[in-house]
N, C-alpha and C positions, 0 to 999 in steps of 0.2 A: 549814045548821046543822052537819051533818059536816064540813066545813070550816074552820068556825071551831074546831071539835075538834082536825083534825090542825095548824093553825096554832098552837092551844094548847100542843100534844105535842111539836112544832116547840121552840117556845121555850124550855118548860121542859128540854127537851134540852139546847138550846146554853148553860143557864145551868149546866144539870149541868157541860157541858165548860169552862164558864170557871169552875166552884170547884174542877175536880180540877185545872187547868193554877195556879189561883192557890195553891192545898195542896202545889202540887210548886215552887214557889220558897221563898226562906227568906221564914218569918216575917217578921224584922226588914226586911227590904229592903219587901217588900209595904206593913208601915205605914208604913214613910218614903216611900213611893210618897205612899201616900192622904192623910196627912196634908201632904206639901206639894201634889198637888196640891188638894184643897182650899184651903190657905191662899194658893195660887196664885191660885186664882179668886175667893174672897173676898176677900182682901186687895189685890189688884191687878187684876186682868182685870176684873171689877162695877163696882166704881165708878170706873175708866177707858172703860167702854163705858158706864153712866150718863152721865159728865161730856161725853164726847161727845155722845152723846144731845142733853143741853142744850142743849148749844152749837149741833148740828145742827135742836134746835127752836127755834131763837132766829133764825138766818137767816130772809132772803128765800124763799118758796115758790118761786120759779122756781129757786131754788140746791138745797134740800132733795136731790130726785132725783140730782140729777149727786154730789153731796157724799153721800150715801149709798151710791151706787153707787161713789164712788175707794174710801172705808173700808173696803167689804166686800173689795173687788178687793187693794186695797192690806192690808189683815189678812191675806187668805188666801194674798199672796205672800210676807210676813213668818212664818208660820205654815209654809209650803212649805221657806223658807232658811232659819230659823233656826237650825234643828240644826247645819247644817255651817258658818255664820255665829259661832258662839257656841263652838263645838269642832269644828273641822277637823281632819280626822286624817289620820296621817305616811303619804304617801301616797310610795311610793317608786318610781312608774311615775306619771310629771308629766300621760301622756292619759288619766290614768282621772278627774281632777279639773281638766279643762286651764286655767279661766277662774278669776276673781276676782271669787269669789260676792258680798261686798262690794257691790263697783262695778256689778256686774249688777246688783244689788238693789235698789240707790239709781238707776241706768238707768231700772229696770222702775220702779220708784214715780214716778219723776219722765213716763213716758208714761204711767201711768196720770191723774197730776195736768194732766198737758198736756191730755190728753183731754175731762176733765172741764171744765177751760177753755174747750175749742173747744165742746162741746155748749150750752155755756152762752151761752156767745157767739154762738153759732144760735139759741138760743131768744128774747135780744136782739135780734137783727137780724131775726128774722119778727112778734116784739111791734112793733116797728117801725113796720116797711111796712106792719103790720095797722092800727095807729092812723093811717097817714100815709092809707091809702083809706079809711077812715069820713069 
């Protein structure tokens, strides 16, 4: 029961230090924070992860898994580049940024899509040889 006390005491601390750190930016910049993201995530991120959704309930059960697992994988490496994807900044020392986040990006999604493939295609070939010994 003490515990969940100091857990309590815990928390409402760190909310204390994230409204005196949010009171020490300007105003104006904090609502255009909030407000786009909000309209970030309602207006586009929801009903793009909905629609997927869909589409992800609308496949084959044996695809589901793999197609769930590249999406997540493949979000969170979009979510990871995006920043230096979208504004790349004047880097005037060429090994502090050596590669071509871009082309890495589209690399990386493209093995995780590959991936998903090969698993899928395992799951094929043991449904298989499972039907071919009954």
């Amino acid at each position: 029961m003490v515990a969940r006390y100091v857990v309590g005491a815990c928390g409402v601390a760190l909310m204390g230090l994230g409204v005196s750190l949010v009171w020490a930016q300007a105003p104006w910049d904090v609502a255009v924070w909030l407000v786009g993201a909000v309209v970030l995530h309602d207006g586009l991120i929801a009903p793009l992860v909905l629609l997927v959704g869909l589409g992800v309930a609308a496949t084959r059960p044996g695809l589901r898994g793999p197609l769930r697992a590249a999406l997540v994988t493949g979000g969170c490496l979009t979510a990871i580049a995006l920043p230096d994807i979208l504004r790349p900044g004047p880097f005037t020392n060429a090994t502090v940024v050596p590669l071509d986040y871009v082309r890495n990006w589209l690399v990386l999604l493209g093995v995780v899509g590959a991936g998903a493939a090969l698993v899928v295609l395992g799951k094929r070939l043991r449904a298989r040889r499972a039907r071919r010994r009954e």
